[in-house]
FILUMDO-612738 format. One record per residue (C-alpha): x, y, z; residue number from 1. Coordinates in Angstrom, 1 decimal, padded with zeros to 4 digits. Layout:
BEGIN
((X,Y,Z),NUM) ...
This chain:
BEGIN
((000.0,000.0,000.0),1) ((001.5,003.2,-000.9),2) ((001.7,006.2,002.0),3) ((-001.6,008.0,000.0),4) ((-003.6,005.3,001.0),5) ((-001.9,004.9,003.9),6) ((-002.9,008.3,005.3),7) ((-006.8,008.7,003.8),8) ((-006.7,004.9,006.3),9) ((-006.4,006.8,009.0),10) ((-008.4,006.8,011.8),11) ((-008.7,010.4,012.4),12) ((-009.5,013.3,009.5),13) ((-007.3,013.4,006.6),14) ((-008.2,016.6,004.4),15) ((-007.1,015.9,001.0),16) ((-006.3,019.5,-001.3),17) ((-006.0,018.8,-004.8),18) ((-004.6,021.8,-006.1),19) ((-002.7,023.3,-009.4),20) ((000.3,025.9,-009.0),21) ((-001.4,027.5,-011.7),22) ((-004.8,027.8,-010.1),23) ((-005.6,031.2,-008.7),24) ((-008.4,030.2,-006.2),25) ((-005.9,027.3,-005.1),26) ((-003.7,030.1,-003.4),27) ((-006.6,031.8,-001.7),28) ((-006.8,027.8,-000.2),29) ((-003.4,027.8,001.4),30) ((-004.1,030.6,004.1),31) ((-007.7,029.3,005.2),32) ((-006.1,025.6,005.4),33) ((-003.2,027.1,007.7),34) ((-005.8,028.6,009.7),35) ((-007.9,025.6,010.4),36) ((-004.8,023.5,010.6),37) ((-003.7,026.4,013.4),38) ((-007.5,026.1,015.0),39) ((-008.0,022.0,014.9),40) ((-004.1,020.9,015.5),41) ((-003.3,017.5,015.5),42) ((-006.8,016.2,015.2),43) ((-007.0,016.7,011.8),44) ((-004.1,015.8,008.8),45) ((-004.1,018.2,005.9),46) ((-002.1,017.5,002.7),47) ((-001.7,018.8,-000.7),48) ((-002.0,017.0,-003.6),49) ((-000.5,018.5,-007.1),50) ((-002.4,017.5,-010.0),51) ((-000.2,018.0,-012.3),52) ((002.6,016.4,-010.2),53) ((000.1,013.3,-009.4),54) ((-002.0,012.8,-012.3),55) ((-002.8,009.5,-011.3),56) ((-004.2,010.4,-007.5),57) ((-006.4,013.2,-009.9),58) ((-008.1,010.5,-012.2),59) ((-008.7,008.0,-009.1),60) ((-010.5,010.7,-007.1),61) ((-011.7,012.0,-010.6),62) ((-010.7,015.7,-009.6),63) ((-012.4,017.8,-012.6),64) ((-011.5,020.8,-011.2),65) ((-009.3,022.4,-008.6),66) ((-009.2,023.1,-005.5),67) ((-010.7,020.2,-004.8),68) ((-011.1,019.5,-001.2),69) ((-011.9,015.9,000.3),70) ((-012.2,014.7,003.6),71) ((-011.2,011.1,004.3),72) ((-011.5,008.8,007.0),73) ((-010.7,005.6,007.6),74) ((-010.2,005.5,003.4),75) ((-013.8,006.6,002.6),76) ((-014.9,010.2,001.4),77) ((-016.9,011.9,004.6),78) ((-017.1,014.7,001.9),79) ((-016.2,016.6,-000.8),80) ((-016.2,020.4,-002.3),81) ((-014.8,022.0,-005.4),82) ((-013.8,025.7,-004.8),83) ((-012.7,028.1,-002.0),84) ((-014.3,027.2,001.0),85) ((-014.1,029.0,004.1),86) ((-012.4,027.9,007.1),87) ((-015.3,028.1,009.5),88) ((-017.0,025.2,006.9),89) ((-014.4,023.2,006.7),90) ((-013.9,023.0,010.5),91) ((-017.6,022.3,010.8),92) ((-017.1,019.2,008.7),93) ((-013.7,018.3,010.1),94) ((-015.7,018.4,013.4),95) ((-018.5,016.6,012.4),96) ((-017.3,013.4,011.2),97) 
């Protein structure tokens, strides 16, 4: 099993960021993600994923567009959002699964 899979196993919240360096809304992500990572600590995991870089992760989580955000747990989806979402959302979800 490679560490991907690995991590979205995990027992606790594993925010997945598909992202681009290209993408303009995939900046505005990084500072709201710091921010809930700062908030929530070391309940949750947040990594970034590079589409480009990963093409493969992309077309198994069929990414269409980017940001992409996707919560996993224990190596299913809890949810998923395309676009900028705000902090106080995602630490309502992180919270509530």
């Amino acid at each position: 099993m490679n560490k991907f899979q690995e991590l979205i196993n995990s027992d606790k919240p594993v925010l997945v960021d598909f992202f681009a360096e290209w993408c303009g809304p995939c900046k505005m992500m990084a500072p709201i993600l710091k921010d809930v990572k700062n908030k929530l600590g070391d309940a949750v995991t947040i990594v970034k994923v590079d589409v480009d870089k990963n093409p493969d992760a992309a077309r198994q989580f069929n990414i269409q567009g980017v940001p992409t955000l996707i919560v996993f747990q224990k190596g299913e989806v809890k949810w998923r959002q395309s676009g900028v979402v705000q902090a106080r959302q995602i630490e309502h979800v992180l919270n509530s699964v």
